[in-house]
N, C-alpha and C positions, 0 to 999 in steps of 0.2 A: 710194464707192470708197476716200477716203481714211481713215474711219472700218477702213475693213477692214483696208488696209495696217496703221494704227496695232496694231488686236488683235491682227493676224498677226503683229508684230514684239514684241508684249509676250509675244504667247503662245509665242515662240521662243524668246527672251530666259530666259522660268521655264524652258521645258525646257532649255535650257543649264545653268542654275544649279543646276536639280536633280539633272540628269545629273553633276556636275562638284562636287556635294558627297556624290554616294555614295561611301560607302569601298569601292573596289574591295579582294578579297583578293591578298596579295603572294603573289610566285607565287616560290620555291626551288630550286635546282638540288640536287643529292645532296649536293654539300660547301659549301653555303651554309646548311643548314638547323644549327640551333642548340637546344639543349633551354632555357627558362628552369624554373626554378623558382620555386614561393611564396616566399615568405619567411615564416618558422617563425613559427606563430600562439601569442600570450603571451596565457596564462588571465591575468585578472584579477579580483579579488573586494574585497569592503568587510569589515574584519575587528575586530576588536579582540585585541589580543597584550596577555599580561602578562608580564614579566619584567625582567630588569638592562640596564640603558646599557652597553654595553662598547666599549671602542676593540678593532675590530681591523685586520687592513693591508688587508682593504676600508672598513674607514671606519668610521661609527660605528653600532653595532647591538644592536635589543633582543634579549636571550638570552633563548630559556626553556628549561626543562628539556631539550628534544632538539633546538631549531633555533635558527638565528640569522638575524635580518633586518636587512639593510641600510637604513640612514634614508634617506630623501632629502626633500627640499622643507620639510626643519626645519634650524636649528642648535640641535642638543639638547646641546652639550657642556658646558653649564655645571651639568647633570643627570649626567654619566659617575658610575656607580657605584650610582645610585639605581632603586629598583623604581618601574616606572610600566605604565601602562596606556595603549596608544597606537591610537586608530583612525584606519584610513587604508585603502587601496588597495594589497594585494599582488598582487605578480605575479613571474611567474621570470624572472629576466635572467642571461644568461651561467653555467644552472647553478647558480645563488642564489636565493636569496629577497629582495626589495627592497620596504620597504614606507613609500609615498608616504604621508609624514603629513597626520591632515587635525586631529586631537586628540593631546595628551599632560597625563594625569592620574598627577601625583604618588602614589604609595601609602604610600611607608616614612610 
């Protein structure tokens, strides 16, 4: 008898614990309910850019003929001016181009 008491009380115990860590769903009145949104999904790709170092008032960035890419995770300023060859990891932030160095080879 006391054997059984003991199960009876373990096997109560799990149905509590299991009961009691389902996520029940939250339930909304008409002007509690709220829209989220995702947040904007950024392509990102492994690239190699050729072109010029330039400073501009985003910062420091390789030009090529039609785009410009913002550096990040380099300090290349001792390069401004020079054609090089930079592989890294673009992606679009704020409507740019920004590309996370992982290489930068000298050309001129």
């Amino acid at each position: 008898m006391k054997a059984f008491l003991i199960f009876a009380a373990l096997g109560f115990a799990c149905f509590l614990i299991i009961a009691c860590s389902e996520k029940q769903p939250a339930t909304m009145g008409q002007g509690e309910q709220t829209e989220t949104k995702a947040p904007p999904r950024v392509a990102a790709a492994v690239a190699e850019i050729d072109g010029r170092l330039v400073q501009t008032e985003k910062g420091l960035a390789v030009a090529t003929g039609t785009d410009a890419y913002v550096v990040a995770g380099a300090d290349l300023s001792d390069m401004i001016g020079k054609l090089v060859k930079v592989t890294g990891v673009i992606a679009e932030v704020d409507g740019g181009q920004v590309i996370e160095v992982m290489t930068v080879t000298p050309m001129d």
